[in-house]
One Martini backbone bead per residue (centre of mass of N, CA, C, O) as a GRO file, in nm:
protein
  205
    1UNK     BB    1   2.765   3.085  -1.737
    2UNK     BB    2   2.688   2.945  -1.459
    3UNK     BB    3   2.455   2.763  -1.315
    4UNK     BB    4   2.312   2.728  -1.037
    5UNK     BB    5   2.270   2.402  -1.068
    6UNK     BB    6   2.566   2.343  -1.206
    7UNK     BB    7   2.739   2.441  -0.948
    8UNK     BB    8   2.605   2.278  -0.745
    9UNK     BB    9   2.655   1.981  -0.877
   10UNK     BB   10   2.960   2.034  -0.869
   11UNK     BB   11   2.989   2.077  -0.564
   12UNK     BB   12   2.890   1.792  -0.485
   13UNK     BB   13   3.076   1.611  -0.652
   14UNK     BB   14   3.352   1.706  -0.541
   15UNK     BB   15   3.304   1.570  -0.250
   16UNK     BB   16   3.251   1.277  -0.294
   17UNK     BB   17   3.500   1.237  -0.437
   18UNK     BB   18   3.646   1.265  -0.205
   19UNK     BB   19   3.550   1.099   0.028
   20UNK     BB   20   3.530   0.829  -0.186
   21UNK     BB   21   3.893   0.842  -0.179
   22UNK     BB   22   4.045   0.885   0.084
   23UNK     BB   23   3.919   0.569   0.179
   24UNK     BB   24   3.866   0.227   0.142
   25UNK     BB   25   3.597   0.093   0.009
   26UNK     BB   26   3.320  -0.090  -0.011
   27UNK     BB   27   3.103  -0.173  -0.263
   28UNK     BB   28   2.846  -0.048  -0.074
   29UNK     BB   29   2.941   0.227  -0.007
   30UNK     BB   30   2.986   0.328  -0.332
   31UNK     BB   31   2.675   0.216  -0.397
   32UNK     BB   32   2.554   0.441  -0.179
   33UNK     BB   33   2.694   0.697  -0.235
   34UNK     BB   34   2.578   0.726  -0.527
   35UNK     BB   35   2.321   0.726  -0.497
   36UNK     BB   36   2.280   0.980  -0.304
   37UNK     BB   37   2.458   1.126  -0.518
   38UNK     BB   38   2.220   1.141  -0.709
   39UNK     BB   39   1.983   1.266  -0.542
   40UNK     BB   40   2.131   1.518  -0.466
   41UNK     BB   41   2.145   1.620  -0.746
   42UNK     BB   42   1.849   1.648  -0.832
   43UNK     BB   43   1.752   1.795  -0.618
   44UNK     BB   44   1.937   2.037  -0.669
   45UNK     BB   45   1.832   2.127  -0.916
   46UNK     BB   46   1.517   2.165  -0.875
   47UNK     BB   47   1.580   2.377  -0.696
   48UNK     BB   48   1.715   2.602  -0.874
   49UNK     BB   49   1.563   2.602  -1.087
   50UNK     BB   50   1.313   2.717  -0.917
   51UNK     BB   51   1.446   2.985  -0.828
   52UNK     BB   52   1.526   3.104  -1.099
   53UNK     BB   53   1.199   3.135  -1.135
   54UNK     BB   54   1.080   3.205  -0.881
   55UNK     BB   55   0.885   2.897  -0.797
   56UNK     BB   56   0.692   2.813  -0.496
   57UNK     BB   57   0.557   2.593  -0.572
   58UNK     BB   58   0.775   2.406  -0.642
   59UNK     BB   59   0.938   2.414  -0.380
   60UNK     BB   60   0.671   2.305  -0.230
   61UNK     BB   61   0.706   2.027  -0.365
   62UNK     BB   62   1.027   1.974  -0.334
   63UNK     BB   63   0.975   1.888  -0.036
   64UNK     BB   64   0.808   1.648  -0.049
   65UNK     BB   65   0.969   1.485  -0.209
   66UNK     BB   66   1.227   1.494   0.003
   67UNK     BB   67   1.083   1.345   0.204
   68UNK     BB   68   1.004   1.092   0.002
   69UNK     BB   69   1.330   1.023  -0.003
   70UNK     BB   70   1.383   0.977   0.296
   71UNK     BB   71   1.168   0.744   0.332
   72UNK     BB   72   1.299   0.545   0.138
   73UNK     BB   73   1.577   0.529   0.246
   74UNK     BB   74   1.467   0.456   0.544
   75UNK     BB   75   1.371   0.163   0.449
   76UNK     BB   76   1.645   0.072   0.400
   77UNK     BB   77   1.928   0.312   0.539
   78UNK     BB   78   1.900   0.568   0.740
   79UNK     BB   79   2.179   0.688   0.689
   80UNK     BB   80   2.101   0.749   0.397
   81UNK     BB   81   1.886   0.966   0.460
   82UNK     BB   82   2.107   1.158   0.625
   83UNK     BB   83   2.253   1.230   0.443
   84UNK     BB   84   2.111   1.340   0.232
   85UNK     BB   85   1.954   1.565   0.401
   86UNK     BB   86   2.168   1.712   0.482
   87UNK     BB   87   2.262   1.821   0.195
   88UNK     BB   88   2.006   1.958   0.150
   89UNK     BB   89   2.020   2.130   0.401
   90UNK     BB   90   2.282   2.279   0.287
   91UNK     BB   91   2.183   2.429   0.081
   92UNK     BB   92   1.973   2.568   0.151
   93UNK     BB   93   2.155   2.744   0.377
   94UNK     BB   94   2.333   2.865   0.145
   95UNK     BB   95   2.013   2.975  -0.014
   96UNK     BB   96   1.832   3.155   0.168
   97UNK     BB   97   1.830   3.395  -0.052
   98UNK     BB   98   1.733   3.279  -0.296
   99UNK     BB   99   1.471   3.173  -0.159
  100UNK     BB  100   1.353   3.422  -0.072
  101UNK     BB  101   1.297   3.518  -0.337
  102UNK     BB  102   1.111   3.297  -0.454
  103UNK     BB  103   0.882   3.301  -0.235
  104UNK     BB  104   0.838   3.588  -0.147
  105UNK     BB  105   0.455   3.586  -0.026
  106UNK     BB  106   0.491   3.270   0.036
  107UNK     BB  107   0.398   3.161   0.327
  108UNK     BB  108   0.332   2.833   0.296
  109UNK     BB  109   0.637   2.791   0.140
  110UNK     BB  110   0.795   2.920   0.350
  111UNK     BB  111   0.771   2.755   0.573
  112UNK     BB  112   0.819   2.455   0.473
  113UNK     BB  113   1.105   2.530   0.380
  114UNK     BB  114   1.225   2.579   0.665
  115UNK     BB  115   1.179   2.384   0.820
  116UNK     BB  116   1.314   2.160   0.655
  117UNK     BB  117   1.605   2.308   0.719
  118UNK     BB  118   1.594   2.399   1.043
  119UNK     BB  119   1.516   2.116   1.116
  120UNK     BB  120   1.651   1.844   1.262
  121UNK     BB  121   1.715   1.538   1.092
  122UNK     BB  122   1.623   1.372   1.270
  123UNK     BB  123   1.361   1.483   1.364
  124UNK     BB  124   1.267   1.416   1.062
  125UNK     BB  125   1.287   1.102   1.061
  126UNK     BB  126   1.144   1.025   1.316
  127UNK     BB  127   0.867   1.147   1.174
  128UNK     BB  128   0.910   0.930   0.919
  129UNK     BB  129   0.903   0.673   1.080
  130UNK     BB  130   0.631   0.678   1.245
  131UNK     BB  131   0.486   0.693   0.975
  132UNK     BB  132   0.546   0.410   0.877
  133UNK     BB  133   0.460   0.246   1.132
  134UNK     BB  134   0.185   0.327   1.066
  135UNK     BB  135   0.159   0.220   0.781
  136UNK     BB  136   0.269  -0.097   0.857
  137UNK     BB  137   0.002  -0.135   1.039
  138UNK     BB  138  -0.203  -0.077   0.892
  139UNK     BB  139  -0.171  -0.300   0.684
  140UNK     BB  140  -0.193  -0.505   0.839
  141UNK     BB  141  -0.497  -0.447   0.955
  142UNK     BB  142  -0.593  -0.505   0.664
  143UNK     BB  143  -0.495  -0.786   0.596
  144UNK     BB  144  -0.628  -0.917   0.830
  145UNK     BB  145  -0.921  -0.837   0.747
  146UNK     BB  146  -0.936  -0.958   0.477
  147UNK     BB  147  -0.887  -1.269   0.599
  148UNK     BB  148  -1.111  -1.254   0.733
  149UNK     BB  149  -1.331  -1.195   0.524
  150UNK     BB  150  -1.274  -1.415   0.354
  151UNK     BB  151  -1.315  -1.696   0.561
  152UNK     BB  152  -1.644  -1.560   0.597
  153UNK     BB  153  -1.718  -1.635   0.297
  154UNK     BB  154  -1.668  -1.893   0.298
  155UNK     BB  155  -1.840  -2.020   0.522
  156UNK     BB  156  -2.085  -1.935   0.369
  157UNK     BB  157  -2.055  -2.114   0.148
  158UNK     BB  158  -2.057  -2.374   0.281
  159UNK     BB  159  -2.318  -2.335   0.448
  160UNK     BB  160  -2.479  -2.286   0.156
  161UNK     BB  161  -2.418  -2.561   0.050
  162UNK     BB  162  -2.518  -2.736   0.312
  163UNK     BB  163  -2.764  -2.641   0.283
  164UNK     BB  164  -2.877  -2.735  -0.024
  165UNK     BB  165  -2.822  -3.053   0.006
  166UNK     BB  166  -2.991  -3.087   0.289
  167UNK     BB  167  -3.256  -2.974   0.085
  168UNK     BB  168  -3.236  -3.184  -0.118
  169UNK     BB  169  -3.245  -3.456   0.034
  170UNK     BB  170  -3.529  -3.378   0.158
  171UNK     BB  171  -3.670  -3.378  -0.098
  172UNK     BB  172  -3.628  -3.664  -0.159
  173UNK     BB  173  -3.720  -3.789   0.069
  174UNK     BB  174  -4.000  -3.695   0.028
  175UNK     BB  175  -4.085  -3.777  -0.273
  176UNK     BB  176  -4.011  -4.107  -0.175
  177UNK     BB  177  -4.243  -4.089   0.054
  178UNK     BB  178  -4.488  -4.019  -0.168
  179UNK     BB  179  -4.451  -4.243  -0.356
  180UNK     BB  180  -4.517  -4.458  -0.154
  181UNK     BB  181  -4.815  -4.349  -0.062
  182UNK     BB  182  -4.927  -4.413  -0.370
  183UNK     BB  183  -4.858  -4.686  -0.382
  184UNK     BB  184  -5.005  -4.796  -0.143
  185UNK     BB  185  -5.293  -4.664  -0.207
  186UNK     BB  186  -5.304  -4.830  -0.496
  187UNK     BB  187  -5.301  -5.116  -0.376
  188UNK     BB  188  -5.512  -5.056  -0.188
  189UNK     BB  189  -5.727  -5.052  -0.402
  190UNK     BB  190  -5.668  -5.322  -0.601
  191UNK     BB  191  -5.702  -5.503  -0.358
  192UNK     BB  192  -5.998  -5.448  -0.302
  193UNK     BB  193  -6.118  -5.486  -0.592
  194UNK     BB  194  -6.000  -5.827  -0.590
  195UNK     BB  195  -6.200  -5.890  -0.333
  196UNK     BB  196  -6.457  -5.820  -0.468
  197UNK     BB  197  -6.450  -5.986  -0.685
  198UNK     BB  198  -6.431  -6.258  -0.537
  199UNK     BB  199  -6.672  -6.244  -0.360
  200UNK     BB  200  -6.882  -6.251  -0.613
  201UNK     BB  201  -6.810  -6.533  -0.687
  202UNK     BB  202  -6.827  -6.704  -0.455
  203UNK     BB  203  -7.151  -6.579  -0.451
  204UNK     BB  204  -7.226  -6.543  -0.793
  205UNK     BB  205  -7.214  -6.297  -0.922
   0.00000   0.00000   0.00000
């Protein structure tokens, strides 16, 4: 007897299966609807087998994860954020019955999963498109922060750098200042003294 999983994923197959075959699809389509159809069929296993196991937390896992492999196709896709996303809330309301009960009293894994089936796909996608272009924001306004402040940490450096500099100047200069007025009073000491000797002889001294 088949498991409730491997009905689901059997049942997503042969519909595939039909629709890429209609008619002539272009290789981008192909590898686009295959794409879908292996995240659609991983999440109905997740789902069934959660069912099966009658596992509430783990279905409220399996919502946010919906969620996020959405938000991904979202981002590279639209049109297949929403192929997935429809399928998979087809499947979640075609086993209402049986998601009811593996739920149980768990109420706020209830309202998750009810809300993910219940809410029309657009809305959901809407949802997650908003959020993506605030975190996308948020991104360059972070990334344009970190560059002021390194340009600012920059500007620090040089000015450090060259007050460093001219205070190195400012030392030589003063110690060569220094150096020339002690030689000049040595001088002028060496000086006055062979004055005074002269002065001595000429005077007889």
């Amino acid at each position: 007897m088949m498991t409730l999983a491997a009905v689901a994923i059997s049942l997503t197959s042969c519909g595939n299966k039909t629709n890429n075959t209609a008619a002539g699809e272009s290789t981008d389509n192909i590898e686009a609807n295959a794409t879908v159809k292996a995240a659609v069929e991983n999440t109905i296993s997740v789902l069934a087998k959660s069912m099966e196991a009658k596992d509430a937390a783990a279905l409220q896992q399996a919502v946010e994860e919906i969620k996020q492999e959405t938000a991904e196709f979202l981002a590279n896709n639209p049109e297949e954020a929403k192929e997935y996303l429809t399928q998979v809330q087809a499947f979640l309301k075609e086993n209402t019955k049986n998601i009811k009960t593996a739920l149980g009293e768990n109420a706020i894994a209830s309202a998750a999963v009810n809300a993910l089936a219940n809410t029309p796909a657009d809305d959901i996608i809407y949802s997650l498109n908003n959020a993506l272009n605030a975190k996308a924001t948020e991104a360059a306004a972070t990334g344009e922060a970190a560059v002021e402040n390194a340009e600012s940490k920059a500007a620090e450096k040089v000015n450090e750098a060259a007050e460093k500099a001219a205070r190195k100047v400012q030392d030589k200069t003063n110690e060569a200042r220094d150096k020339a007025v002690e030689e000049a009073k040595t001088q002028t000491r060496e000086a006055a003294k062979q004055a005074g000797k002269d002065l001595k002889k000429e005077l007889g001294f």
